[in-house]
RODRENLUM-428288 format. One record per residue: z, x, y of N, C-alpha, C, O in turn; residue in one letter; residue number from 0; chain. Coordinates in steps of 0.05 Angstrom, whole numbers, plus 5000, padded with zeros to 4 digits. Layout:
! RODRENLUM-428288
{n.Z:Z | n.X:X | n.Y:Y | ca.Z:Z | ca.X:X | ca.Y:Y | c.Z:Z | c.X:X | c.Y:Y | o.Z:Z | o.X:X | o.Y:Y | code:A | pos:NUM | unit:A}
...
! end
This chain:
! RODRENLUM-428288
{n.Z:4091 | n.X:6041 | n.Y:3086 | ca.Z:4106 | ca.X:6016 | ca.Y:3088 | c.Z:4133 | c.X:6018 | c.Y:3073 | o.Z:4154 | o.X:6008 | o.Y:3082 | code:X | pos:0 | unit:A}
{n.Z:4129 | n.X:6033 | n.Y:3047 | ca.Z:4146 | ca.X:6033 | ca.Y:3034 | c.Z:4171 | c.X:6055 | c.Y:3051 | o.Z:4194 | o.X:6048 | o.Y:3046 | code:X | pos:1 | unit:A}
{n.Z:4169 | n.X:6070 | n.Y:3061 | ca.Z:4184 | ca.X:6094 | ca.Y:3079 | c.Z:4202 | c.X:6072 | c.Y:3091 | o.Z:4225 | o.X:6066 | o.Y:3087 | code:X | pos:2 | unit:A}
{n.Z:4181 | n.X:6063 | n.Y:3110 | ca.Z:4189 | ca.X:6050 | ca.Y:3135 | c.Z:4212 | c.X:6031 | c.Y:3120 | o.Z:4233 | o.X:6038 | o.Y:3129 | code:X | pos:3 | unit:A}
{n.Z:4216 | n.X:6010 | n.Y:3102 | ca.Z:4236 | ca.X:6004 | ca.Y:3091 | c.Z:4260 | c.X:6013 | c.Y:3087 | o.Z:4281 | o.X:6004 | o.Y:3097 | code:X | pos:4 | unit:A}
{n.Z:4258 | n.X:6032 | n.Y:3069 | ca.Z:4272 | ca.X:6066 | ca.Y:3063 | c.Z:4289 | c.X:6067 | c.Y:3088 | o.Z:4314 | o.X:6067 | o.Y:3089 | code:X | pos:5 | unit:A}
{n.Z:4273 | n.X:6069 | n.Y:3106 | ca.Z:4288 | ca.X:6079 | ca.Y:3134 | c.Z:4305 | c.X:6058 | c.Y:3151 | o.Z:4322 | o.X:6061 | o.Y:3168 | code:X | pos:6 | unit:A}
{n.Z:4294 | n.X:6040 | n.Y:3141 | ca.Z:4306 | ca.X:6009 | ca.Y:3159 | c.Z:4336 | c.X:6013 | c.Y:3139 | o.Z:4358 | o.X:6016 | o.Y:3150 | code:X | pos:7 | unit:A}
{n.Z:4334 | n.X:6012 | n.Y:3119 | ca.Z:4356 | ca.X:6004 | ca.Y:3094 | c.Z:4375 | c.X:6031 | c.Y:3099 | o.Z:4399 | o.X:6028 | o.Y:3100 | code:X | pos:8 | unit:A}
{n.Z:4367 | n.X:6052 | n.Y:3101 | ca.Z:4390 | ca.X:6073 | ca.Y:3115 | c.Z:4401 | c.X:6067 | c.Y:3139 | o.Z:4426 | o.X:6066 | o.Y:3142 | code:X | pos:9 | unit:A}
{n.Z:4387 | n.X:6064 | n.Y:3155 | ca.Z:4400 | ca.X:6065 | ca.Y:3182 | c.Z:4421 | c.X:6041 | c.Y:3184 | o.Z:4442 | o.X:6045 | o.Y:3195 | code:X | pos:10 | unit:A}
{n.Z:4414 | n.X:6011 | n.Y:3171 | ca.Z:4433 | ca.X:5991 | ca.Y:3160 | c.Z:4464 | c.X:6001 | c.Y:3146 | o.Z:4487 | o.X:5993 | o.Y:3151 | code:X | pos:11 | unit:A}
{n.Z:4451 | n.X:6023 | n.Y:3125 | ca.Z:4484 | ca.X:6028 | ca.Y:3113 | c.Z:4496 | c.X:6051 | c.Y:3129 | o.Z:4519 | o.X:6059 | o.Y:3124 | code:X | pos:12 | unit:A}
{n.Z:4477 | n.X:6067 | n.Y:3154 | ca.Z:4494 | ca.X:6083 | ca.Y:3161 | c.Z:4508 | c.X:6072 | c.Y:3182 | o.Z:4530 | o.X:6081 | o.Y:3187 | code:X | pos:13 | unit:A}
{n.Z:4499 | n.X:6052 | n.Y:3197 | ca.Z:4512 | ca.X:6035 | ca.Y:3220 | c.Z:4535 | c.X:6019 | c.Y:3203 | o.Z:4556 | o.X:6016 | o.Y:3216 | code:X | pos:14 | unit:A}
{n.Z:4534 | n.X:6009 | n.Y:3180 | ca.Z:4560 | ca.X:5997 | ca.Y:3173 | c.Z:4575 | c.X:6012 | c.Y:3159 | o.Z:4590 | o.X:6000 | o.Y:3144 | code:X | pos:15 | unit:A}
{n.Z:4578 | n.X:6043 | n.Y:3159 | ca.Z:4595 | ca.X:6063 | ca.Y:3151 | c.Z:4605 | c.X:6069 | c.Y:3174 | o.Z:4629 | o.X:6064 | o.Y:3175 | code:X | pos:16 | unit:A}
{n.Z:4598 | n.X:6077 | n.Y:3190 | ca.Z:4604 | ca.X:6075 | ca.Y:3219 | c.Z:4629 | c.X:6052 | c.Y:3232 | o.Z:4653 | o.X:6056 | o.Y:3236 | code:X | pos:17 | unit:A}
{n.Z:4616 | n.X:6035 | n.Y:3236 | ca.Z:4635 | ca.X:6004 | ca.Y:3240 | c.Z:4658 | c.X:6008 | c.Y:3214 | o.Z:4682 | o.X:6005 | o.Y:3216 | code:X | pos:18 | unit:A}
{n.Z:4648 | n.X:6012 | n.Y:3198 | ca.Z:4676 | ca.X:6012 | ca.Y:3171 | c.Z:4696 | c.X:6035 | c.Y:3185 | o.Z:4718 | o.X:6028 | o.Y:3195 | code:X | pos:19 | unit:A}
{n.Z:4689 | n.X:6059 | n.Y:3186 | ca.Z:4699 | ca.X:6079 | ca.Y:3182 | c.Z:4720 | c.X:6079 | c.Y:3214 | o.Z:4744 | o.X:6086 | o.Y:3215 | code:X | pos:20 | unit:A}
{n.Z:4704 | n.X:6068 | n.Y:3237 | ca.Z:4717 | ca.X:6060 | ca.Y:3268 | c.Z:4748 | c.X:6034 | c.Y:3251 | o.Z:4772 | o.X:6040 | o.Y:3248 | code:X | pos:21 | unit:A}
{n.Z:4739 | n.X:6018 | n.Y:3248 | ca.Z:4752 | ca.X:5995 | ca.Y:3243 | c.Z:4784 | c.X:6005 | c.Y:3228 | o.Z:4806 | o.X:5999 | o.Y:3237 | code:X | pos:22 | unit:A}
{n.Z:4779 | n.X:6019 | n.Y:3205 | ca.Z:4797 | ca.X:6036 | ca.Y:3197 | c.Z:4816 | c.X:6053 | c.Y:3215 | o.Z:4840 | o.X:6050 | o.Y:3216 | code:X | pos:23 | unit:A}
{n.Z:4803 | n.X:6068 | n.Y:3228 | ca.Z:4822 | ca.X:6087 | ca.Y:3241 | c.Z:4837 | c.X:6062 | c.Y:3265 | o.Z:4860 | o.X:6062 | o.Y:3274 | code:X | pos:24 | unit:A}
{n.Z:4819 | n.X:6047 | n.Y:3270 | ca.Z:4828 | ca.X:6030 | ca.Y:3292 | c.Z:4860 | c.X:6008 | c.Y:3285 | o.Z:4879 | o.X:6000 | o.Y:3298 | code:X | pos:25 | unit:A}
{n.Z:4851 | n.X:6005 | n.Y:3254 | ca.Z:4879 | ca.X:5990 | ca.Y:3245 | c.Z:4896 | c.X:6015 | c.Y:3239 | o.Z:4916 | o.X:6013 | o.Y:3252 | code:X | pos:26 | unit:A}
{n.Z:4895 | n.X:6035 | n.Y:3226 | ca.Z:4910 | ca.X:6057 | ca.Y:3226 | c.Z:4921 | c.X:6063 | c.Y:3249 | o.Z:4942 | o.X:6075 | o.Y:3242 | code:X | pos:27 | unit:A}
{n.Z:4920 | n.X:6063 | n.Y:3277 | ca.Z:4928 | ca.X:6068 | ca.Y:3298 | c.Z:4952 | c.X:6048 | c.Y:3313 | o.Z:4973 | o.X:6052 | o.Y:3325 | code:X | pos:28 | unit:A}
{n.Z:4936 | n.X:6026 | n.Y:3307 | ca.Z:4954 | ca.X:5996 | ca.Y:3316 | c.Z:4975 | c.X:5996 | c.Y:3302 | o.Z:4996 | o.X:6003 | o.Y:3312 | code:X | pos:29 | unit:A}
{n.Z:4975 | n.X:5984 | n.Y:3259 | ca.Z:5001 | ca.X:5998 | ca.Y:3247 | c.Z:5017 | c.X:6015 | c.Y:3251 | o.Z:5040 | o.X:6009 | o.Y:3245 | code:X | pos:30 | unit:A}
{n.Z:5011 | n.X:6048 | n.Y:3265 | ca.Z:5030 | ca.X:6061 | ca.Y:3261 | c.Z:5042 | c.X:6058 | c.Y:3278 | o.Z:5067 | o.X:6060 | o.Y:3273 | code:X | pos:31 | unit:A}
{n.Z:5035 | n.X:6053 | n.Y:3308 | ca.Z:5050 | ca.X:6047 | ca.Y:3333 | c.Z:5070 | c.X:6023 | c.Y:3330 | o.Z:5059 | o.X:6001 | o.Y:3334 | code:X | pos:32 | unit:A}
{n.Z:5094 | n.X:6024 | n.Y:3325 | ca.Z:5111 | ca.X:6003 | ca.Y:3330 | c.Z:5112 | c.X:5979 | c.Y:3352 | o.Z:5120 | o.X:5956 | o.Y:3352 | code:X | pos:33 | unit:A}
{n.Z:5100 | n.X:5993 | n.Y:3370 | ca.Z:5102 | ca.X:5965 | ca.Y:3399 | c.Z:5074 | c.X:5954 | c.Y:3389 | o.Z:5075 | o.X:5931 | o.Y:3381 | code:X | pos:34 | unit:A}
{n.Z:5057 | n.X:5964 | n.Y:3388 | ca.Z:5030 | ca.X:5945 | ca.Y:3382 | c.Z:5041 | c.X:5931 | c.Y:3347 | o.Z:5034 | o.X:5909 | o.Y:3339 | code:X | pos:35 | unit:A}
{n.Z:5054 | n.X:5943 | n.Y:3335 | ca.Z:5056 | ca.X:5929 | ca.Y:3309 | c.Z:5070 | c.X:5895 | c.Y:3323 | o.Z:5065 | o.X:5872 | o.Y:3316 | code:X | pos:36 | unit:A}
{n.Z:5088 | n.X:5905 | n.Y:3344 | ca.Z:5107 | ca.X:5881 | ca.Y:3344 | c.Z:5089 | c.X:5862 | c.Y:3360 | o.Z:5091 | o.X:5838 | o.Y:3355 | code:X | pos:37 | unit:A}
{n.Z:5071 | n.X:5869 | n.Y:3381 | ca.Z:5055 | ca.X:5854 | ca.Y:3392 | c.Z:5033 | c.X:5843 | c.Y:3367 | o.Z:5031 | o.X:5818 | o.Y:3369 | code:X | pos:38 | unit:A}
{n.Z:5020 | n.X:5851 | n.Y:3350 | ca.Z:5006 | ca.X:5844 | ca.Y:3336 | c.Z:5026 | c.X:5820 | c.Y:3322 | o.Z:5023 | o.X:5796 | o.Y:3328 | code:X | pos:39 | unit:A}
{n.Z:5049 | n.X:5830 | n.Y:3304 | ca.Z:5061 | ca.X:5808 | ca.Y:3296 | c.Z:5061 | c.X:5779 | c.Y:3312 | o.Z:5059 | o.X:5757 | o.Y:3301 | code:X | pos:40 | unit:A}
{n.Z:5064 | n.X:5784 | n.Y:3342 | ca.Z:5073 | ca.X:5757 | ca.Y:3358 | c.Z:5048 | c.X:5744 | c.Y:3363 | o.Z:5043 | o.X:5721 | o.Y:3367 | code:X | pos:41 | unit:A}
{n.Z:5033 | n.X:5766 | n.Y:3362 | ca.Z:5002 | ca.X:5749 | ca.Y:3370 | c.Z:4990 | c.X:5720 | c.Y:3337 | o.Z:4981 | o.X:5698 | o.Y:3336 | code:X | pos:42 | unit:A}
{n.Z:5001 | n.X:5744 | n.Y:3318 | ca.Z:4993 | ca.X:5726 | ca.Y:3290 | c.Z:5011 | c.X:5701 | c.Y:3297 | o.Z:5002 | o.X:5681 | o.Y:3307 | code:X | pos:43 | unit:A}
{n.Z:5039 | n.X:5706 | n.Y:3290 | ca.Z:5049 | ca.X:5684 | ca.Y:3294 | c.Z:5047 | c.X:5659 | c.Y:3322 | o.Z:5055 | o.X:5636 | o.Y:3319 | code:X | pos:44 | unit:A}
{n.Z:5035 | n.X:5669 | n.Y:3348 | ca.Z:5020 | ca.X:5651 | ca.Y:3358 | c.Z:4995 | c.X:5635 | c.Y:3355 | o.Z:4990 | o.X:5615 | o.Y:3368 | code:X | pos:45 | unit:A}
{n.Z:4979 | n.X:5647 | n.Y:3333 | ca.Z:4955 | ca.X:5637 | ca.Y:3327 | c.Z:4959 | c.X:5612 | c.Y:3304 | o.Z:4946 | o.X:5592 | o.Y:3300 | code:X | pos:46 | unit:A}
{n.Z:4992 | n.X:5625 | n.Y:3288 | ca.Z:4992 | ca.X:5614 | ca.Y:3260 | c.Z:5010 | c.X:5585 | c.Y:3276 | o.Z:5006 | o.X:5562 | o.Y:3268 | code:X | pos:47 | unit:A}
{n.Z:5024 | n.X:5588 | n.Y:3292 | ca.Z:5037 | ca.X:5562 | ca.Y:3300 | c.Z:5019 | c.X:5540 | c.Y:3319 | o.Z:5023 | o.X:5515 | o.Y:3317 | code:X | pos:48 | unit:A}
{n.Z:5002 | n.X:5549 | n.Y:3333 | ca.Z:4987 | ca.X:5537 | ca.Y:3349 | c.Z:4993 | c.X:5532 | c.Y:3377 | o.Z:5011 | o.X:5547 | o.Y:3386 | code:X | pos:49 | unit:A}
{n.Z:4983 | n.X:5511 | n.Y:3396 | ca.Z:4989 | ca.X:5510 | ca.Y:3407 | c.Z:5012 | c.X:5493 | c.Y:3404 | o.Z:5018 | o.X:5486 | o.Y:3381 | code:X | pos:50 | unit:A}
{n.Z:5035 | n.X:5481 | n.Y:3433 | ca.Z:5052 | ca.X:5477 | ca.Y:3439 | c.Z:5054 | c.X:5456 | c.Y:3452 | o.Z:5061 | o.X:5462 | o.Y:3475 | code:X | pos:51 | unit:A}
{n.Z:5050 | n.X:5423 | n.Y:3450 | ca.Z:5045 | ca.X:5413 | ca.Y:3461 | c.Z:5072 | c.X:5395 | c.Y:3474 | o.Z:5066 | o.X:5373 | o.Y:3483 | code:X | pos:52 | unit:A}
{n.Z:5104 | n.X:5405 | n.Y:3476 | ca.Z:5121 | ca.X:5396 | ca.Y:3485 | c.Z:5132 | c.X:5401 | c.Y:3518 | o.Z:5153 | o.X:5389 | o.Y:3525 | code:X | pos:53 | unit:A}
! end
């Protein structure tokens, strides 16, 4: 019983080393590219202004 825990509780931190480690390279990739940086910027500042109701 006690294993079987053991094993549940690894496979937990190795799936969110995983997702960490993806997520990382994934913003590392978007930052360095200038056109996705600038699309990222426009997208924030669409979210941060809202909608447009004029």
């Amino acid at each position: 019983m006690f294993l079987a825990h053991k094993l549940i509780a690894t496979k937990f931190l190795l799936t969110g080393a995983v997702f960490f480690t993806a997520g990382a390279l994934l913003a590392t990739a978007v930052l360095s590219d200038p056109k996705c940086r600038d699309k990222l910027k426009e997208c924030s500042e669409k979210l941060r202004n809202g909608p447009k109701n004029t």
